[in-house]
C-alpha positions in Angstrom: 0.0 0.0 0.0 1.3 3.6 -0.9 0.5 6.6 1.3 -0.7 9.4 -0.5 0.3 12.6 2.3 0.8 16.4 1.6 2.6 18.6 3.5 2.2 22.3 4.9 5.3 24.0 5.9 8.0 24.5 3.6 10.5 26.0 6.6 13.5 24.0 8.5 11.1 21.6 10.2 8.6 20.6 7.5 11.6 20.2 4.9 13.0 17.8 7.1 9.9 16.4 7.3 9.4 16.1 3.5 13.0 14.7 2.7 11.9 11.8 5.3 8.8 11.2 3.8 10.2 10.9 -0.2 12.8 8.5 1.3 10.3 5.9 2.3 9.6 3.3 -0.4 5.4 3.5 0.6 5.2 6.8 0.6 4.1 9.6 -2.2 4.7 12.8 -0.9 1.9 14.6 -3.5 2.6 18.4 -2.9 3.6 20.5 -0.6 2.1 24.1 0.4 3.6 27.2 2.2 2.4 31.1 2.2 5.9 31.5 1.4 5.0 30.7 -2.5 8.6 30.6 -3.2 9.4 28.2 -0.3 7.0 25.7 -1.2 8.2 26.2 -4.6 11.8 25.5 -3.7 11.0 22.5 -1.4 8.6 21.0 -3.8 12.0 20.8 -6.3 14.2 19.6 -4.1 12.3 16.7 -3.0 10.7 15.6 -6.6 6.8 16.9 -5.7 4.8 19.5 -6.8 3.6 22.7 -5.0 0.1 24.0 -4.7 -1.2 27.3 -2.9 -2.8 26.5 0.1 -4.1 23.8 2.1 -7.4 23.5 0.4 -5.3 23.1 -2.4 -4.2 19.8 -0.9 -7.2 18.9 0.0 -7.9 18.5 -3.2 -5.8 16.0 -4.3 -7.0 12.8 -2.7 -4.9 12.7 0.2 -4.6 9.8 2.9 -3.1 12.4 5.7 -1.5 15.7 6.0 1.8 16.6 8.0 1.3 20.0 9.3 4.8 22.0 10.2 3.9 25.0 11.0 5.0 27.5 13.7 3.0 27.9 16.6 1.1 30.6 15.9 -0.4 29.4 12.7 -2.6 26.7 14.6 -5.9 26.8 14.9 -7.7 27.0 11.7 -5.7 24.8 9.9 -6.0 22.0 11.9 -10.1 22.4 12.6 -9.8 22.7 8.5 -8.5 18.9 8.7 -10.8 17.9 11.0 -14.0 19.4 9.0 -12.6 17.2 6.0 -11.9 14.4 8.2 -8.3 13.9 7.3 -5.9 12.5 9.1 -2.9 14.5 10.2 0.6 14.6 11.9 0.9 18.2 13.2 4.5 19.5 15.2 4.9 20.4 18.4 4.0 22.7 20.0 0.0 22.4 19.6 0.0 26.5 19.6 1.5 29.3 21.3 -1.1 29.0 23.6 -3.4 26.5 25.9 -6.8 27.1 24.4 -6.4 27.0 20.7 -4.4 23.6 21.5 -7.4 22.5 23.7 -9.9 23.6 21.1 -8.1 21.5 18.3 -7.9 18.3 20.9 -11.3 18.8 21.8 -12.5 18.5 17.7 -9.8 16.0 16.7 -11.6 13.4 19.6 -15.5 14.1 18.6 -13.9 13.0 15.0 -11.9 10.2 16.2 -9.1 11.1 13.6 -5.8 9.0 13.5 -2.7 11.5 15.0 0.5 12.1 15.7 2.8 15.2 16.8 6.5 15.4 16.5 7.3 14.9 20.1 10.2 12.4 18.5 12.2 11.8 21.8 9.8 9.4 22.6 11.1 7.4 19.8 14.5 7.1 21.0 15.5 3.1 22.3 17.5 4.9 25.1 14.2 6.4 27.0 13.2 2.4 26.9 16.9 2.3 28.7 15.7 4.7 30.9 12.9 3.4 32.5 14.4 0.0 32.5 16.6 1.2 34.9 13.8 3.2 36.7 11.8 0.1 37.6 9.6 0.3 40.2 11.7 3.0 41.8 10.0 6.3 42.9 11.3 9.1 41.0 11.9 11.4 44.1 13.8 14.2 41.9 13.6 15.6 38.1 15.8 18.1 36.9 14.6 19.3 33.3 16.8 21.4 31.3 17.0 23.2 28.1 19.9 26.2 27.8 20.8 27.2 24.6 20.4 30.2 21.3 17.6 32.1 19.9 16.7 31.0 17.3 16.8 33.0 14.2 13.1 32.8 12.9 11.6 36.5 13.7 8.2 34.4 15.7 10.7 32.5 18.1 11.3 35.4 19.8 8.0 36.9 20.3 5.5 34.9 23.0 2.8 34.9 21.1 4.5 33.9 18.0 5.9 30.6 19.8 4.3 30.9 23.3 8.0 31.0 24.7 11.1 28.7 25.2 9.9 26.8 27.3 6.6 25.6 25.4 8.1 25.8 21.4 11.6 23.5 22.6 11.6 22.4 26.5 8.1 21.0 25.8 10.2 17.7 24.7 11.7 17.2 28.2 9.0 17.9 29.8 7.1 15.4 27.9 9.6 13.0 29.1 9.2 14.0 32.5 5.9 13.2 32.4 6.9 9.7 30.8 9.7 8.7 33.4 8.4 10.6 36.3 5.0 10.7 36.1 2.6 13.5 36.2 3.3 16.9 37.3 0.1 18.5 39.7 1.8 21.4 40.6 4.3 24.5 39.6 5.9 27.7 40.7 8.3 29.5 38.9 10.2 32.8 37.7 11.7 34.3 34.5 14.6 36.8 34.0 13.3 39.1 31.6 14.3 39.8 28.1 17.4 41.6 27.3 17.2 41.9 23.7 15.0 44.6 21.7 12.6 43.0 19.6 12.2 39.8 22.0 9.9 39.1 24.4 11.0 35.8 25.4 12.7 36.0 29.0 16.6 35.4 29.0 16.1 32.9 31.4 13.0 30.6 33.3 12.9 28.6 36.2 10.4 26.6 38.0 9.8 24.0 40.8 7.5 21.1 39.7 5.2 19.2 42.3 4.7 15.3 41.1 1.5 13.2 41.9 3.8 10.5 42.8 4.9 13.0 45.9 8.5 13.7 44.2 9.5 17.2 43.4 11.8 18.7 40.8 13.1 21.6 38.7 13.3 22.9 35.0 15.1 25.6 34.0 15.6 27.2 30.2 18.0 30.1 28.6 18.0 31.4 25.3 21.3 34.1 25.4 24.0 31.8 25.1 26.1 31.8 22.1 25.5 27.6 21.2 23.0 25.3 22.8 24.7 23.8 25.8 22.3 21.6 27.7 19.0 19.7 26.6 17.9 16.9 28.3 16.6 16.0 32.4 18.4 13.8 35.2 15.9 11.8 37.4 16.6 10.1 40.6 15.0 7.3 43.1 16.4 5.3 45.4 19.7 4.1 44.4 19.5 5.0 40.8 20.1 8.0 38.4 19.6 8.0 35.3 20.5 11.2 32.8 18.9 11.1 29.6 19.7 13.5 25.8 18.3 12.8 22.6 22.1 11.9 22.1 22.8 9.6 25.4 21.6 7.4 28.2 23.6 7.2 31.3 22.4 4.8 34.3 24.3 4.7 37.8 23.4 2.9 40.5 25.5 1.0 43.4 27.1 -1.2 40.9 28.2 1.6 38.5 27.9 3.4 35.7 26.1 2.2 32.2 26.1 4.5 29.2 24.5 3.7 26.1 23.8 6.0 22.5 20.1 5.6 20.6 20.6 2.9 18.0 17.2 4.9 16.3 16.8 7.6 14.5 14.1 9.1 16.3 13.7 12.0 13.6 13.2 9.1 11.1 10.9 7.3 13.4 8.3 9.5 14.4 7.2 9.9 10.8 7.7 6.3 10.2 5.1 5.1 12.9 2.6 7.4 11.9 2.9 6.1 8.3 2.5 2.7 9.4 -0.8 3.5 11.8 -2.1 5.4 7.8 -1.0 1.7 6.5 -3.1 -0.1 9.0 -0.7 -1.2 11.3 -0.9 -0.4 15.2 0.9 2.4 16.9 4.3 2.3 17.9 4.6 2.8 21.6 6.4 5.9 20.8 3.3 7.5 18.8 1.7 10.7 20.8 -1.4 11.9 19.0 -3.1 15.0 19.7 -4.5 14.1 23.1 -1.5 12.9 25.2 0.6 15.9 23.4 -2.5 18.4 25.0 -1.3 16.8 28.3 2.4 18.0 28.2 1.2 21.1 26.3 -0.5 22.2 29.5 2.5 21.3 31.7 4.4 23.4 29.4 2.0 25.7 29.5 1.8 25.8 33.5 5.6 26.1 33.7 5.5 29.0 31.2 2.9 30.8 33.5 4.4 30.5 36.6 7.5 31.2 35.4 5.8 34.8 33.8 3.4 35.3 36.8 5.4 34.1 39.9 2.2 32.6 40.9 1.9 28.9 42.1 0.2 27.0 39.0 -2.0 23.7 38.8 -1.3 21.9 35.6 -4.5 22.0 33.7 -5.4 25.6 34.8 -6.1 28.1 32.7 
């Protein structure tokens, strides 16, 4: 069976997208679409597809699903525009810049029952497998969540409601594993250092404390002023163990020593390829998040972000 998908998004993400999608054998990327004509012009080359105007555009051409890479901001609309036609569609993280266009979008995508998936691709790695392995049973009694690195150069990174902020557009992805290792977060209370740069409304730097059900605590922090990225990833720690986890590395010590291990996957390569094989008929992967369990680390992001902004003691789930 060939997959028939189109693709919005002709920026950094959504051509890495496309280039995935034209390498798999069952697979026929159809077009591609941008606002940016000339982007989706230019991608559409590259990869051996055509480009078309706008999403109805690809609507158009009898489509099995749609991958949606676009920034934050442009959420909303397009998506309920998939639902209405009933298609199913892989959409990047975040959901939005914000919680209630994300919730509104969950909220249609489950009365349709559509087939989903979101790029949280971390979840794809072998090594998070490694990670709770080691875990076990053990209590996670401290998290610490990090993501310090650059701004990015794209003019809606830097403005909150262009991205909703670092910590929901990139630290959303340790978070997410936080919530996969550790459990679920209740509770947060946090602080930012402001912006220092014209034009950006980002803070230089968040922090927050996180509450978990399981009665462990921890901390996540983010930066966007250094000059290269320097940290991304979140140390956990139970009785005995601690385990440290990148997208690039495990690394497992307990009273017998130290374990490290790399990802034999390409979790880039694998989030598209499990969503291609739920459109083939298959079952989901265990690493597939669709739209409703990426809502549930969109509003821990978004909880962090808040009390980080406000200084005010957050439940996860609040608006």
């Amino acid at each position: 069976m060939t997959v028939r998908v189109g693709l919005v998004g002709a920026g950094g993400v959504g051509a890495r997208h496309a280039r995935t999608l034209t390498g798999f054998d069952d697979v026929d990327l159809v077009a591609v679409c941008d606002p940016v004509a000339a982007a989706a012009e230019a991608l559409a080359d590259e990869v051996g597809t055509r480009d078309v105007a706008d999403l109805q555009g690809l609507l158009s051409l009898g489509l099995d699903a749609v991958w949606l890479c676009v920034p934050p901001f442009a959420h909303g609309d397009l998506d309920l525009s998939l639902v209405r036609a009933g298609m199913p569609f892989f959409v990047e993280k975040p959901l939005a810049a914000d919680l209630r266009v994300a919730e509104h979008v969950a909220a249609a995508v489950a009365e349709a029952g559509l087939p989903t998936a979101t790029g949280y691709h971390w979840r794809h790695l072998d090594t998070v497998g490694r990670a709770r392995a080691a875990l076990g049973d053990t209590a996670v009694r401290l998290v610490d969540a990090r993501w310090w690195g650059t701004t990015p150069p794209p003019a809606w990174w830097s403005r909150l409601d262009g991205s909703g902020g670092q910590v929901v557009e990139q630290a959303t992805h340790v978070l997410d594993l936080v919530r996969v290792l550790a459990g679920e977060v209740v509770e947060v209370t946090g602080a930012s250092a402001l912006s220092s740069a014209g034009g950006r409304d980002v803070p230089d730097a968040s922090v927050a404390v996180l509450r978990l059900a399981s009665g462990g605590v921890g901390t996540v922090s983010v930066s966007c002023v250094l000059p290269a990225p320097a940290a991304a990833g979140l140390q956990l720690i139970g009785d005995g163990v601690e385990v440290e986890l990148t997208e690039t590395a495990v690394r497992v010590r307990t009273r017998d020593g130290e374990v490290r291990a790399e990802p034999e996957v390409d979790a880039r390569t694998a989030v598209d390829r499990a969503f291609v094989d739920v459109l083939s008929g298959g079952g989901a992967a265990p690493g597939v998040v669709d739209v409703a369990e990426a809502l549930r680390t969109h509003r821990l992001a978004w909880a962090v972000s808040e009390a980080a902004r406000t200084g005010r003691t957050v439940r996860v789930g609040d608006r």
